[in-house]
C-alpha positions in Angstrom: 147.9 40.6 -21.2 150.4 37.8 -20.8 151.1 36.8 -17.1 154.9 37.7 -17.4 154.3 41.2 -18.5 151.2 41.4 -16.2 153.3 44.2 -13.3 149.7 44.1 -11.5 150.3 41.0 -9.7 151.8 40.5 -6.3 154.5 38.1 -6.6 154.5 38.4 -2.0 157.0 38.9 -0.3 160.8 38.1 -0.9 161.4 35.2 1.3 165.2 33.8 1.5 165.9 30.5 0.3 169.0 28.1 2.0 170.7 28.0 -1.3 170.2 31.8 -2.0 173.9 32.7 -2.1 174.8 29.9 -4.8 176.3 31.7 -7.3 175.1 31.5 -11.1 176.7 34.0 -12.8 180.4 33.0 -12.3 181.5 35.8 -14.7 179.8 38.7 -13.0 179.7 36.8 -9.3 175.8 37.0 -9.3 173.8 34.7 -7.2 170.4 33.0 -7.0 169.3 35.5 -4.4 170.1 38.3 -5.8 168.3 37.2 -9.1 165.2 36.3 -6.9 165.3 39.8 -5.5 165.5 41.3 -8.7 162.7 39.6 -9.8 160.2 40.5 -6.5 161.6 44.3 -7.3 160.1 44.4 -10.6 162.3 43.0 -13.2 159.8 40.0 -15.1 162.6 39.7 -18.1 165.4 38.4 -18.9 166.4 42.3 -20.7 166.0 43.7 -17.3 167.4 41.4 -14.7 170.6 41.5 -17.5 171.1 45.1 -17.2 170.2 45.3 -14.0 172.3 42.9 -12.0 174.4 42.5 -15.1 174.2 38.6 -15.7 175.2 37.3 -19.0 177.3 39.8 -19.6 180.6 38.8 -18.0 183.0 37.1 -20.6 180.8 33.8 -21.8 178.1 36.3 -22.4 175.4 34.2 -20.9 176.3 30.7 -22.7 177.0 29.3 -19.0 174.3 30.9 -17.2 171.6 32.0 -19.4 169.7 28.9 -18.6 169.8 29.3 -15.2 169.1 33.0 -14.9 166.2 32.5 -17.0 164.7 29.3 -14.8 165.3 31.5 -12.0 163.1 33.7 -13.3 160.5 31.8 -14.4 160.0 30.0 -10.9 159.5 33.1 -9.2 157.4 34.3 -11.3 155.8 30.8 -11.6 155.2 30.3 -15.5 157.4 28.0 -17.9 160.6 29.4 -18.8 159.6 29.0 -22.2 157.5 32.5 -21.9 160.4 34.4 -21.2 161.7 36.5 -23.9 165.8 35.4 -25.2 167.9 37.6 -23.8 170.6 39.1 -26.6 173.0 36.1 -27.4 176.6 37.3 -28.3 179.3 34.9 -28.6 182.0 34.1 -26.0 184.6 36.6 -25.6 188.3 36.6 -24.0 190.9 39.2 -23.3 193.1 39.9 -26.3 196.6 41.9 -24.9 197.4 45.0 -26.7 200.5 43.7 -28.5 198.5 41.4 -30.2 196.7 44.3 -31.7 200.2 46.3 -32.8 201.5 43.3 -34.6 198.4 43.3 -36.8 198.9 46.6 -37.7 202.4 46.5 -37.9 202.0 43.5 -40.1 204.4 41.2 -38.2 
């Protein structure tokens, strides 16, 4: 069994860090901590801290902060972050207004 799907190790207990309330998620306003928790509660992949805590999912859809979330990951659960699985990429999104829309189908 691979060590990051391995749920029969103890990963201790959840001791706060000094920089635990840094923020990486800016979309979604998720921080290191609360990643770290995640993590010590369960959640070895990057599917599950995602839907979870909701990181990567805020409008850049993880192109800022999938690379942190997932080193995040990966040191608590001490293996490379190469052995975590890719998260779902989608691409950037932004808000469109709704008059955009009814000129489309207005044809103006």
């Amino acid at each position: 069994m691979d060590i990051v799907n391995d749920r029969s190790r103890s990963l201790g207990d959840f001791i706060t860090a000094s920089d635990d309330d840094r923020i990486i998620c800016r979309c979604e306003e998720i921080t290191k901590g609360e990643i770290r928790r995640a993590v010590h509660d369960g959640m070895f992949s990057m599917h599950e801290v995602r839907r979870f805590l909701r990181c990567g999912m805020g409008l850049c859809q993880g192109q800022t902060c999938g690379g942190l979330v997932r080193a995040v990951i990966a040191r608590e659960l001490g293996v490379p972050a190469s052995e975590l699985d890719d998260a779902t990429a989608r691409a950037p999104m932004r808000p469109v207004e709704m008059e955009t829309f009814g000129r489309e189908v207005a044809g103006v």
